[in-house]
C-alpha positions as CSV (number, residue, x, y, z in Angstrom):
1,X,-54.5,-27.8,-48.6
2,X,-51.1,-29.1,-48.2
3,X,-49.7,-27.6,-50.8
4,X,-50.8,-23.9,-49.8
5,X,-49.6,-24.7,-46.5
6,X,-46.2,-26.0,-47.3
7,X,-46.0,-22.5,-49.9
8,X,-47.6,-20.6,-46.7
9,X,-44.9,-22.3,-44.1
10,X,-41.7,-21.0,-46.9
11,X,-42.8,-17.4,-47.2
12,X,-42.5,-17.0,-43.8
13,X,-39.2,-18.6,-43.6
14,X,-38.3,-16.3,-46.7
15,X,-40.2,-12.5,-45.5
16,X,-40.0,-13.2,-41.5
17,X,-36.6,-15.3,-40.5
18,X,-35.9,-18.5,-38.3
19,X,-37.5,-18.0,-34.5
20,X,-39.5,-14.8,-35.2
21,X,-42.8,-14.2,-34.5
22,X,-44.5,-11.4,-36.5
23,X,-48.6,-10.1,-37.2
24,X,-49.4,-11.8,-40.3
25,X,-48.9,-9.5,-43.6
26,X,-51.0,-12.4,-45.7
27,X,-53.6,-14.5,-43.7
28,X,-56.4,-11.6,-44.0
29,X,-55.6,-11.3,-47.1
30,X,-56.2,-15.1,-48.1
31,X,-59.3,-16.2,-45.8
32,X,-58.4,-15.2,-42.3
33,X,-60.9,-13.3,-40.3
34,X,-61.1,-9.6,-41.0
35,X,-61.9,-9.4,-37.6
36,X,-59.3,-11.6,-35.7
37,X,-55.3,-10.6,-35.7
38,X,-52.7,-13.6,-36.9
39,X,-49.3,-13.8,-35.8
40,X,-46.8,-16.0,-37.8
41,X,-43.6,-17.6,-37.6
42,X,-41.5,-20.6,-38.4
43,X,-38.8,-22.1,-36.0
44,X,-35.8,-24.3,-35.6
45,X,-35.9,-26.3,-32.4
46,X,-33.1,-28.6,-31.6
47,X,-34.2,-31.7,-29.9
48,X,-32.9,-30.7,-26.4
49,X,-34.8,-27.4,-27.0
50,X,-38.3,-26.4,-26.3
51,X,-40.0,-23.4,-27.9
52,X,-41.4,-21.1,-24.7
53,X,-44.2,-18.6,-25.6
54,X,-45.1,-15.6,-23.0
55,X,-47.5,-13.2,-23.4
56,X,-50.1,-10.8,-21.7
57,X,-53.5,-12.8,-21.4
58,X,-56.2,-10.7,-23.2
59,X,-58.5,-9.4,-21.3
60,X,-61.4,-8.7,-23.7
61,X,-62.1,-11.0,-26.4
62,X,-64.5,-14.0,-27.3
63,X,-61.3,-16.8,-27.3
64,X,-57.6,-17.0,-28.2
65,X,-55.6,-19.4,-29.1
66,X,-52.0,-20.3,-30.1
């Protein structure tokens, strides 16, 4: 499990950029949920930084998560 996630964590650095947050192209594919949408992303923090996510709270779903 390590392994896949390491090779999971460098194809998004490769297909997606540093500090970009996209819906996944490859988690349905490889045992997400067909019915649940993945976003994914790597980042480069610097250790005065923090990473700040906003987004619109769903308003009709069973749970979410990031």
């Amino acid at each position: 499990m390590i392994n896949f996630d390491i090779d999971l964590a460098r194809y998004y650095r490769s297909h997606h950029g540093i500090n970009v947050l996209e819906q996944s192209k490859v988690v349905g594919g490889i045992g997400g949920l067909t019915n649940q949408i993945y976003f994914d992303g790597t980042y480069e923090i610097k250790d005065d930084e923090t990473l700040i996510s906003e987004t619109t709270v769903p308003t009709k779903c069973l749970y979410w998560s990031i």
